[in-house]
N, C-alpha and C positions, 0 to 999 in steps of 0.2 A: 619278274619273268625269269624263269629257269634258262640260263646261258648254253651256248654245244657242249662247255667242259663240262656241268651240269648234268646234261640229260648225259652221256659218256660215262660219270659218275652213277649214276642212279642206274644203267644200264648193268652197271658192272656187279653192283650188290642185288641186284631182282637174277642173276645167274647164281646166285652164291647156295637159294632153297629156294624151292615153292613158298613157303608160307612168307618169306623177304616180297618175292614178287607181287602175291595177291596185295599186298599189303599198299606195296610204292606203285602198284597199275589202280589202286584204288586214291592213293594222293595223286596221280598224273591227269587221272578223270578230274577230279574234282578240280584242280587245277584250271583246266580245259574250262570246266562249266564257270568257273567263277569269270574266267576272262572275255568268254562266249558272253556272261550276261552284263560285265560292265559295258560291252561292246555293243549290245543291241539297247542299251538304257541312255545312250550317249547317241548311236543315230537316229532314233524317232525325233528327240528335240533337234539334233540338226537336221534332218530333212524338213520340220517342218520350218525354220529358218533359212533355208537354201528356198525353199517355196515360197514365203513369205518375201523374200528378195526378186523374186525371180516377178512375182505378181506386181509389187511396187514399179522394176522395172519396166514390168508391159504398160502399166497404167501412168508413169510418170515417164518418159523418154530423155527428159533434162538429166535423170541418176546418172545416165552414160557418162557427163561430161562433169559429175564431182571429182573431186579429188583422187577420194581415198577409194573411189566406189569399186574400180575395177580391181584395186588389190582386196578387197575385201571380198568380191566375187571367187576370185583366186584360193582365200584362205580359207574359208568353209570349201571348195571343191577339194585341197588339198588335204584338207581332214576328215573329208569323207571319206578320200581313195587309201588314208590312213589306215581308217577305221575296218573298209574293205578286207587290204591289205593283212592287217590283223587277224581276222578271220579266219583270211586263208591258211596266215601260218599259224594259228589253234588249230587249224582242223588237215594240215598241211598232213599228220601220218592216220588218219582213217579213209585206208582206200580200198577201192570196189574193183580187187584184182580179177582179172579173164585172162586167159591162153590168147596171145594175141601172133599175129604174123606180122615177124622183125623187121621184113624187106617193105612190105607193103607198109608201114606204119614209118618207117623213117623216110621213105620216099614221098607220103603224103606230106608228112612235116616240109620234109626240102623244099616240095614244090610251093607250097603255101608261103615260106617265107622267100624263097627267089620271086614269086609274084609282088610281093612287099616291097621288094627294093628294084623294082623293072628299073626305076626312071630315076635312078641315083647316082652312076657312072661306077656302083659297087661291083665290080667281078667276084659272083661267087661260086664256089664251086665242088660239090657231093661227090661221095665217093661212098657207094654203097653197093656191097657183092647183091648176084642174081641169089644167091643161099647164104639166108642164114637161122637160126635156131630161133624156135617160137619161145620169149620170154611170155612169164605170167605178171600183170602190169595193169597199175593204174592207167590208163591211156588217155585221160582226159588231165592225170595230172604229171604224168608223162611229158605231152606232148606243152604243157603249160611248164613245164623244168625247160624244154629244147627252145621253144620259142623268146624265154626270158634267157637264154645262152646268147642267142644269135641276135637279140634287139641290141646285148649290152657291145655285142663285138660292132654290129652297125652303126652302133652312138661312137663305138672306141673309132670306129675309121672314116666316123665323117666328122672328127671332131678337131681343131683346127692344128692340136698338136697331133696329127697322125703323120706316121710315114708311108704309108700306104692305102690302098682299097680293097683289100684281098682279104677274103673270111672264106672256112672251108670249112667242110664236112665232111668224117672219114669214119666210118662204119665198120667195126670188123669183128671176126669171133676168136675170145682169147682160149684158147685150150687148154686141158690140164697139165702140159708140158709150159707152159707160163701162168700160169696164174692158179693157184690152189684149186680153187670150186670153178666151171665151167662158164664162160659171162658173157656177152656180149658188153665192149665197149665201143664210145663214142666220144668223139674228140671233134672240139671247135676251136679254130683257130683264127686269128686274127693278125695282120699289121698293123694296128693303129696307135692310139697313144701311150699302149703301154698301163700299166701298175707298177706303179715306185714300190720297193719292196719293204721299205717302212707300212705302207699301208697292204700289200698281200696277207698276212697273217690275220688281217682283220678283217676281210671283205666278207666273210658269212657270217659275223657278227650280227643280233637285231639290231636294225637301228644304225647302222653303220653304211653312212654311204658319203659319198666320196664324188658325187651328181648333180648338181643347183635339180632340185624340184625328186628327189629320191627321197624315197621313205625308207630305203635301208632294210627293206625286208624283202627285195625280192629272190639276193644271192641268200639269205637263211631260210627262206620258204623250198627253194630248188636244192638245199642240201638235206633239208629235214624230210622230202619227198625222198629223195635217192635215198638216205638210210631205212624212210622206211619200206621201202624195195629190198632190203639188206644189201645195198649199194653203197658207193661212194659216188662223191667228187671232189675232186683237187683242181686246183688252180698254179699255173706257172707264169712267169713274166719275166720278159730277158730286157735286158735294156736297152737292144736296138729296134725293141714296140712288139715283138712278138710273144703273144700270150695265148694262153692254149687252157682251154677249160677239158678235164675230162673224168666222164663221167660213165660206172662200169655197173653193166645189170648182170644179179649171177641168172642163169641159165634152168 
């Protein structure tokens, strides 16, 4: 699988001509299709193994209390949401962009995930103007970048090394007096455990996580959405736990 420095590279040489680009947008497909079909060839037999477990269990009731049974329930779920996971990020930059409205669409997110965490003792707290500029946006893969932002900060602040319960949201429009092309950015922040900075440079890595029960793909799924917005996001972490993810749409 093609790594960020990877797709960055191949980025760099499809600018150089047209006939470069057709060339490496016709290996990045083909890519895609090959990983799509080792992925759909791999969950028919596990699903019908996850079923076959699942029926033994209805019909035998004693499986509950084997040994190995419940880790083994665990590892086929675990390798399905792999498999999922996968998918998503093959198909992480084909998006179904619409003109959407910035205020209303970050505001739905907020409220969605403050309902999520009512009864946690997490103080969260948004901060998004009455105006701001309609970005053109996946919204379904969008709002699937903002909400995998804000679960990683609610793991990072109820996790037992945290120094606090504070996660925010701050909404704002960058103008061309700061920032080149016109953008709406968005910034989450967090107090909790922190990223040791040996591990920051790697956390959008596939496959790289740093989580008991992480598949490591969900920070390179929500980076490879943002670039394909012609976005970014960056990550920072200071070592007294405050870490701040942020992420810029242009305009």
């Amino acid at each position: 699988m093609f790594s960020e420095s990877d797709f960055d590279t191949l980025q760099q040489i499809m600018e150089e001509s047209p006939e470069k680009r057709e060339l490496l947008q016709r290996l990045l497909e083909s890519h895609q299709m090959t990983i799509s079909a080792i992925s759909h060839e791999i969950r028919n037999p596990l699903t019908l193994i996850y079923s076959t477990l699942q029926l033994i269990s209805s019909r035998h009731p004693e499986t509950a209390s084997f040994k190995y049974w419940d880790q083994l329930m665990k590892d086929v779920e675990y390798t399905n949401l792999l498999l999922e996971e996968l998918s998503v990020y093959n198909n992480s930059d084909r998006l179904n962009l619409v003109r959407t409205d910035s205020v209303s669409f970050f505001r739905t997110v907020s409220l969605s995930f403050a309902a999520s965490i009512a009864d946690t003792g997490i103080e969260f707290t948004s901060r998004i103007p009455d105006h701001l500029p309609e970005i053109s946006c996946d919204t379904i893969k969008l709002r699937q970048v903002l909400l995998n932002l804000l679960r990683n900060a609610r793991d990072g602040v109820l996790s037992p090394e945290s120094t606090g319960r504070n996660i925010r949201l701050d909404v704002y429009e960058l103008t061309e007096d700061s920032c080149p092309i016109p953008s709406v950015c968005v910034k989450i922040s967090d107090n909790g455990c922190g990223i040791p900075p040996e591990n920051l440079e790697h956390i959008f890595e596939p496959f790289t996580t740093y989580k008991p029960g992480g598949t490591g793909l969900g920070l390179a799924i929500a980076r490879r959405i943002a670039r394909a917005h012609k976005g970014s996001l960056h990550a920072a972490s200071a070592p007294d736990g405050l870490t701040v993810f942020t992420l810029t749409l242009p305009v």
